[in-house]
Residue, then its C-alpha position, 0 to 999 in steps of 0.5 A: x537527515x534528521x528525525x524530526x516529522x514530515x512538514x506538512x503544507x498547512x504547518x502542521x506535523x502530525x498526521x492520523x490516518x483514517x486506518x489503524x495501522x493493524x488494518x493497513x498492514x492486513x490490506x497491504x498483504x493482501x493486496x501484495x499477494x493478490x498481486x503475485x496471484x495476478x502475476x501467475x494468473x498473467x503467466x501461466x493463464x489469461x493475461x487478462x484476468x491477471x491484469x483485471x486481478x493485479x489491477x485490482x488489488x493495485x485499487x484496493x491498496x489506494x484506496x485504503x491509503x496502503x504505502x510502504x515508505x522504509x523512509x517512514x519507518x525511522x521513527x518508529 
């Protein structure tokens, strides 16, 4: 394995994500715990509202670009 950035398809090897990475690590939490929540509410309350909450934040995290990759996380 080596340290050198990912290759992108058009040749480039930097990337700036849209997010500042303090936003994205807000957004990740959240949406993890409201995850859990979702979990609970699926559980112990209606399977429903658990899957509309779970769902919801699975949303919420795409949306903001939110992926944790331990792969990515050598470089820093």
């Amino acid at each position: 394995m080596t340290n050198e950035p990912p290759q992108h398809s058009d040749g480039t090897t930097t990337y700036t994500p849209v997010f500042d990475e303090r936003v994205r690590t807000i957004i990740y939490i959240v949406t993890l715990v409201a995850g859990i929540v979702g979990l609970g509410v699926s559980a112990f309350g209606d399977p429903q509202v658990g899957a509309y909450i779970s769902s919801a934040a699975g949303v919420i995290a795409a949306a903001f670009g939110v992926a944790y990759n331990p792969m990515r996380l050598g470089g820093k």
